[in-house]
C-alpha positions as CSV (number, residue, x, y, z in Angstrom):
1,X,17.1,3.6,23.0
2,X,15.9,5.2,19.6
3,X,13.7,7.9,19.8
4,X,13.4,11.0,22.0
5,X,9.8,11.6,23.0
6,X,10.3,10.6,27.1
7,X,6.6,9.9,27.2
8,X,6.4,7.5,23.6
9,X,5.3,4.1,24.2
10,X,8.5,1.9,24.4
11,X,9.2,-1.7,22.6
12,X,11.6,-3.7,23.5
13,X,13.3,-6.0,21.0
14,X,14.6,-9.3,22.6
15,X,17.4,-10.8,20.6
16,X,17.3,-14.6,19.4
17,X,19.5,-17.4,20.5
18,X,23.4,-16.7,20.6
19,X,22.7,-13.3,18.6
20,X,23.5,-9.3,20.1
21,X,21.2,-6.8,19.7
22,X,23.2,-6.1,16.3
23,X,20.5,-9.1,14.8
24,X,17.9,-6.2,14.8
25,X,20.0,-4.1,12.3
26,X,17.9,-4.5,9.7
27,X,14.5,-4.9,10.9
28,X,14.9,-1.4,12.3
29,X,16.4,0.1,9.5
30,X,13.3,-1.9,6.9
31,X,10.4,-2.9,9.0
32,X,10.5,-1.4,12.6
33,X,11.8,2.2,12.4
34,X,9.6,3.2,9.1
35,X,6.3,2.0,10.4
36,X,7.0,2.7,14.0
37,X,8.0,6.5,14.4
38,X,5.3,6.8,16.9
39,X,7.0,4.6,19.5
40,X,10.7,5.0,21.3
41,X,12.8,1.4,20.5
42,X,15.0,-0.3,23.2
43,X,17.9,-2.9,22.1
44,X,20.0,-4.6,24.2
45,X,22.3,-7.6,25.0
46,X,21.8,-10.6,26.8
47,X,24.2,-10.5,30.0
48,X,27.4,-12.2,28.6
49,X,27.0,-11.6,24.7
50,X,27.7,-8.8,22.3
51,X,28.7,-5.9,24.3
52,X,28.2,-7.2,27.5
53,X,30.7,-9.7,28.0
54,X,32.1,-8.3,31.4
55,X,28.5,-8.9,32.8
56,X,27.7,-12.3,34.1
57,X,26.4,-14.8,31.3
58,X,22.8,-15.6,32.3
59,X,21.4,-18.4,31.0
60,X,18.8,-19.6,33.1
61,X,15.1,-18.8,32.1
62,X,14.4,-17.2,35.1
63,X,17.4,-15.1,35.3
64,X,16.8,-13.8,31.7
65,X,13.6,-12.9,32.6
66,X,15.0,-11.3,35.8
67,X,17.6,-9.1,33.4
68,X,14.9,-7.9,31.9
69,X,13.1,-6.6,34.7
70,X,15.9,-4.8,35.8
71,X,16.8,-2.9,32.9
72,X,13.2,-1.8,32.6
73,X,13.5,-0.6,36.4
74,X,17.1,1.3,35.9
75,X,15.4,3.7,32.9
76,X,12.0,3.5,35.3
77,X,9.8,2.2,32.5
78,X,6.6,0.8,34.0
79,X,4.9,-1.0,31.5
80,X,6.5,-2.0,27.7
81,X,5.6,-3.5,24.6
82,X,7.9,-6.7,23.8
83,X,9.5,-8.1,20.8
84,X,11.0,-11.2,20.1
85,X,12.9,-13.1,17.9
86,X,13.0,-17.1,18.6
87,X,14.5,-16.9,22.3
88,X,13.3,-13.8,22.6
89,X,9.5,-15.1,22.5
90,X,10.9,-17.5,25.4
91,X,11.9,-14.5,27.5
92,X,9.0,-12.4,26.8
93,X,6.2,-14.9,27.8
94,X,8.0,-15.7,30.9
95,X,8.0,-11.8,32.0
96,X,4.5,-11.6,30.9
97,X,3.8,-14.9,33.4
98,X,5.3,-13.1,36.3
99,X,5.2,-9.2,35.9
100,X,1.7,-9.0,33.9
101,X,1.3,-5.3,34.5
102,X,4.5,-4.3,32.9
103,X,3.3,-5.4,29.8
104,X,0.9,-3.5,27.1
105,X,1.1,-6.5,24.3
106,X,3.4,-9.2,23.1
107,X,4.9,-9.6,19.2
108,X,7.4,-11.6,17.8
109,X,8.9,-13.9,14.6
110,X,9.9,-17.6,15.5
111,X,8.2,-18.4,18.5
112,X,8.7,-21.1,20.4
113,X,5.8,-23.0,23.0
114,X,6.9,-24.2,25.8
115,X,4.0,-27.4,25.3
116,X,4.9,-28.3,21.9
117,X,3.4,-32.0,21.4
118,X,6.7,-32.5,19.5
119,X,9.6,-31.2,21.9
120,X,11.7,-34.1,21.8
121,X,12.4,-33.9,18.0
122,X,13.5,-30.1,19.1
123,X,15.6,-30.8,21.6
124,X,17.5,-33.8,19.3
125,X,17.7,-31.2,17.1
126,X,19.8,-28.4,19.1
127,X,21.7,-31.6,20.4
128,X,23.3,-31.7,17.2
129,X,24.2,-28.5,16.9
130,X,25.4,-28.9,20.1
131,X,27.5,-31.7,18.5
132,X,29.3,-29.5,15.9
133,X,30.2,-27.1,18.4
134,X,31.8,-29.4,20.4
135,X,34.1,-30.4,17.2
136,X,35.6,-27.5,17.5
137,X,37.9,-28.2,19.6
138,X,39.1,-25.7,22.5
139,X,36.4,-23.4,24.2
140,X,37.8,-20.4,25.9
141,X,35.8,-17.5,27.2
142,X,37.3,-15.3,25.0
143,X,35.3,-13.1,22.1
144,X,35.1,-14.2,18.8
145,X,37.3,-13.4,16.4
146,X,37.0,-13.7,12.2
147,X,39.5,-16.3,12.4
148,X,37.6,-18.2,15.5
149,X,34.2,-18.0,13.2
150,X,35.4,-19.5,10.2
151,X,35.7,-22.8,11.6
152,X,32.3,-22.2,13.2
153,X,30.7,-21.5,10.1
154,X,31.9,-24.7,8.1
155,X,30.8,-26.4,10.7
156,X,27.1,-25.0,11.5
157,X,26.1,-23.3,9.2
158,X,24.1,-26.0,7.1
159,X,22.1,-27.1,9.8
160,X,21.3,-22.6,10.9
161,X,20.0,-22.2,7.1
162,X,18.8,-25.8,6.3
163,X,15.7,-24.5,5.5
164,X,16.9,-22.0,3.0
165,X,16.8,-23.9,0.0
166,X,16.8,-22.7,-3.6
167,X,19.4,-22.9,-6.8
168,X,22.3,-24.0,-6.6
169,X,23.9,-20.9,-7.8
170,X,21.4,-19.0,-5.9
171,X,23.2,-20.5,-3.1
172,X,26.5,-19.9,-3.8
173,X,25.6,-16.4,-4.6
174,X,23.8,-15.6,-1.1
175,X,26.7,-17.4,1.1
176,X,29.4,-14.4,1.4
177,X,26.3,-12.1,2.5
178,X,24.8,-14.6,4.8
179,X,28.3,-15.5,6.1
180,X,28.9,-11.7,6.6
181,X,25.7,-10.7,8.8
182,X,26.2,-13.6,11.0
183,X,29.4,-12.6,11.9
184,X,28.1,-9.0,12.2
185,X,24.7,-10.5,14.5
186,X,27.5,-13.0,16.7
187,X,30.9,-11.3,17.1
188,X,32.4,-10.6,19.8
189,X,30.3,-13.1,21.8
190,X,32.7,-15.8,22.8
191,X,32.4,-19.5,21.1
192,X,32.1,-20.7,25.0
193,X,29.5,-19.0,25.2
194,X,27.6,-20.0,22.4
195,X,28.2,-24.1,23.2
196,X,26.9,-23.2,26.9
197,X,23.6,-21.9,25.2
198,X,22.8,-24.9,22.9
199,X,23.9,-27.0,26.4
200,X,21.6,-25.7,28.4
201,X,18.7,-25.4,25.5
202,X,19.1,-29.3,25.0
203,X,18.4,-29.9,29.1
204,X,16.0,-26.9,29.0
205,X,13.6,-28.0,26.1
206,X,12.1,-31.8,27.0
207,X,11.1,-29.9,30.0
208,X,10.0,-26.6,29.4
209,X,6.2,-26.7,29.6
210,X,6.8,-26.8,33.7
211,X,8.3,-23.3,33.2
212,X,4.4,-21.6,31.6
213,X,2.0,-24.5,31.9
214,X,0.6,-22.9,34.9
215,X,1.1,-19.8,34.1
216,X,-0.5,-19.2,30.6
217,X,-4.0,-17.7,32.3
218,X,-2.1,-15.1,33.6
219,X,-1.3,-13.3,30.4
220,X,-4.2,-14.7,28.7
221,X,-5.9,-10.9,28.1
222,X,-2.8,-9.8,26.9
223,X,-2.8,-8.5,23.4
224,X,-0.5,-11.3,21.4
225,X,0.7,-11.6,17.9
226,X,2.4,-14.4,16.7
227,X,4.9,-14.0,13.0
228,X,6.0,-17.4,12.3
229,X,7.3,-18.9,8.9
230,X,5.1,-22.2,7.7
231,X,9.1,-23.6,6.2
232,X,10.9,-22.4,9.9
233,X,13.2,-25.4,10.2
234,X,14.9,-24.4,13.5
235,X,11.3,-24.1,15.6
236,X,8.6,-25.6,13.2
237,X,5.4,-23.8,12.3
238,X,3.7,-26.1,14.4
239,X,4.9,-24.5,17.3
240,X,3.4,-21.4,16.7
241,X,-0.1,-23.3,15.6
242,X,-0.2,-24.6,18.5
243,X,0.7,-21.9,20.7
244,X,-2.2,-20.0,18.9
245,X,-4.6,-22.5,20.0
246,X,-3.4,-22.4,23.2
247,X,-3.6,-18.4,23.4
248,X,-7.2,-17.9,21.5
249,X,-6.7,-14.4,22.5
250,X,-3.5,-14.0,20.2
251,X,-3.3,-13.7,16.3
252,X,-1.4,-15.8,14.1
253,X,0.1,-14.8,10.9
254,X,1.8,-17.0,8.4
255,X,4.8,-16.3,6.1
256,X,5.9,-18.4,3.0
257,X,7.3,-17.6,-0.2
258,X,11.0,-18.3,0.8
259,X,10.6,-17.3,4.5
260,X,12.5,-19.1,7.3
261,X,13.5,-18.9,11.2
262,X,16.4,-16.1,10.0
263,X,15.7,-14.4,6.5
264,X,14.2,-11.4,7.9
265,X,17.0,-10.6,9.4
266,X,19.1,-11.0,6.3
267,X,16.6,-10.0,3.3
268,X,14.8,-6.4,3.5
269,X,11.7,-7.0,1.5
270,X,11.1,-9.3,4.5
271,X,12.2,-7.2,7.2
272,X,9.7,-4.9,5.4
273,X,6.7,-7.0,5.5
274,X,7.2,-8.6,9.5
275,X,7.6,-4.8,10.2
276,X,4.9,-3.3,8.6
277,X,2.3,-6.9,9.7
278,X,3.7,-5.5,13.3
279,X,3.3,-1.8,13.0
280,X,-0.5,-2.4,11.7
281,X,-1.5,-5.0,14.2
282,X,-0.8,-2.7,17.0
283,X,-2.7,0.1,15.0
284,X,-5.6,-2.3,15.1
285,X,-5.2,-3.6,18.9
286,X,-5.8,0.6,19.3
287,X,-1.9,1.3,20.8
């Protein structure tokens, strides 16, 4: 938890995909902690990842959601503000749909929507990742190591960044950076449980809307903004368009100009600017 006021307003930062609470290093250091002082910040890692790996691995939507709620009742905090990156806009609309009144507003970057009109082409998409992993070779439950990763990285890292185009040598330039801060973000989460996640999102997706489609009046006062970038080519724009229309209540804000599903967790201008969008949107919705 960063920040020692006891009675600040609390936001919780749900991390993305296979990624420990590490991903939010710099987003706090750029975007969340200079615009935010007013507020106390909670981090943490999925059961099963990062520095939890002697807690059960919870995968399933519903237990994810269920983490969350206990967490929040162990340091007794009543109602929250909630963050998410890519999963972590899965998790956060699903506690919204079941425990309303624990939450003051819901923000994010890379949101995914459970109705997508195009949620086969998403869920072909994670099956080949799904596919590299499984090249690989032998998965054991046990944590990641540098030399683990490298083989990890020449296998899926083309298709993690495939929307981060640019030079050539601008390429080559940015690989030992990118290649560092995903290790940083993954480590020491085990490669089993990284292939579990992208097995489980693959059965998940096609099927997903059951999961909200009821649900979506529940949380439809709830203050909402959506951060999505327009060249995102892990969960397309698209899905937060039509999330938006879904939501009329929310706010949807647009990022281009080299922006994809993970550069502001890699580049601080960005990390700035999603930070900053955030800090004055909740200004505005008067928290």
């Amino acid at each position: 938890m960063i920040g020692h006021d006891s009675k600040a307003p609390v936001i919780v930062l749900l991390n993305g995909s296979l990624f420990h609470s590490g991903q939010w290093d710099l987003l706090l250091k750029c975007g969340l902690k200079p615009h935010l002082k007013k507020y106390r910040i909670l981090r943490y890692d999925y059961g099963g990842t990062g520095n939890s790996l002697k807690v059960p691995v919870r995968w399933d939507l519903h237990d994810l959601t269920a983490e969350l709620k206990e967490i929040l009742d162990e340091l007794d905090l009543q109602k929250v503000h909630l963050f998410g990156l890519s999963k972590g806009t899965i998790v956060e609309q699903l506690f919204a749909a079941y425990y309303p009144e624990r939450v003051h507003s819901l923000g994010g970057y890379g949101w995914f929507h459970f109705g997508y009109s195009k949620m086969n082409s998403i869920a072909d998409f994670f099956a080949s990742r799904l596919k590299h992993f499984a090249r690989l070779g032998s998965r054991e439950p046990v944590p990641l190591t540098q030399e683990d990763f490298n083989p990890l990285w020449k296998q899926i890292h083309p298709y993690i960044f495939e929307s981060f185009k640019g030079p050539k040598i601008y390429q080559v330039m940015t690989e030992p950076l990118l290649r560092k801060l995903m290790f940083k973000s993954l480590a020491p989460t085990p490669l089993r449980v990284m292939y579990d996640w992208f097995s489980y999102a693959v059965r998940m997706m096609p099927t997903a809307e059951k999961e909200l489609r009821d649900r979506y009046s529940v949380f439809e006062n709830i203050p909402m903004l959506i951060q999505h970038a327009r060249k995102d080519g892990t969960l397309p724009y698209g899905m937060a368009e039509e999330l938006h229309k879904k939501l009329p209540h929310s706010e949807l804000r647009r990022y281009d100009r080299g922006y994809n599903h993970v550069t502001p967790t890699i580049f601080p201008w960005q990390a700035f600017s999603i930070g900053k969008d955030y800090a004055t949107w909740l200004t505005q919705a008067g928290f």
